[in-house]
N, C-alpha and C positions, 0 to 999 in steps of 0.2 A: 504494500500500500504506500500511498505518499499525499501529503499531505500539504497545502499552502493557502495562505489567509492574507489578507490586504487588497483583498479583491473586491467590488461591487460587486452584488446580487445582480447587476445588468450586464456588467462584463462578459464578453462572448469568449465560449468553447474557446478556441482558435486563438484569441490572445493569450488565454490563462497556459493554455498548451504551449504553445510557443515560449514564453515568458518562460514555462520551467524548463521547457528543451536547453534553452540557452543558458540556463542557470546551472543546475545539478540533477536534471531529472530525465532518467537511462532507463532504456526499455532493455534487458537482457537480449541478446543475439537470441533466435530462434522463440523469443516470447514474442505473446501478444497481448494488446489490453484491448477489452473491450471501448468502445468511445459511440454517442451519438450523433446523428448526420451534421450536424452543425462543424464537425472536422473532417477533415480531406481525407481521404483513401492516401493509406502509407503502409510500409512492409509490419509495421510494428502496433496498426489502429485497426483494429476489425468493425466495421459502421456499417449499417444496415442496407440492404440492396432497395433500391426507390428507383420509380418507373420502370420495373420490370413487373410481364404478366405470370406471376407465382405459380396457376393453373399448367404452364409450359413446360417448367421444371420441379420438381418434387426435391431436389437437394436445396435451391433457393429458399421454397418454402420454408423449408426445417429449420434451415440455418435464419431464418429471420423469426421465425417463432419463437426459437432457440435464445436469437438476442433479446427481441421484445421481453421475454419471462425475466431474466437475467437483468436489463435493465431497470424492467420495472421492482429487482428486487432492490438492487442498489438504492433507487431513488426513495423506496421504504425506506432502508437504514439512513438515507439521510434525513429524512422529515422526524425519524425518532431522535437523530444526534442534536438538530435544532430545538 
């Protein structure tokens, strides 16, 4: 986990992200983290597949169901830590 504070509650994804990249904040070679759409496709940010027709492929599907559940647990744990 990792953790950084001084942030606006309007502050977007993509700056807070960047801001730690350039600071101290390393994704392990061969990890991944999960991240929502609001950051870019990178080898190391798994974000959810948008405008594609899910009915086409069944591995899409899952893997985006897969993250919806997962995000939406994250985003629990942080409404409890608030």
């Amino acid at each position: 986990s990792y953790f950084i504070s001084g942030f606006e509650g309007s502050t977007a994804c993509a700056a807070t992200y960047m801001h730690s990249h350039l600071m101290d904040f390393m994704i392990p070679e061969g990890k991944s983290y999960l991240a929502n759409a609001g950051l870019a496709l990178c080898n190391a940010l798994l974000i959810p597949y948008q405008g594609v027709h899910f009915h086409l492929e069944k591995g899409w599907k899952l893997f985006s169901l897969c993250h919806s559940k997962a995000h939406n647990i994250i985003e629990r744990i942080f409404s409890i830590l608030k």
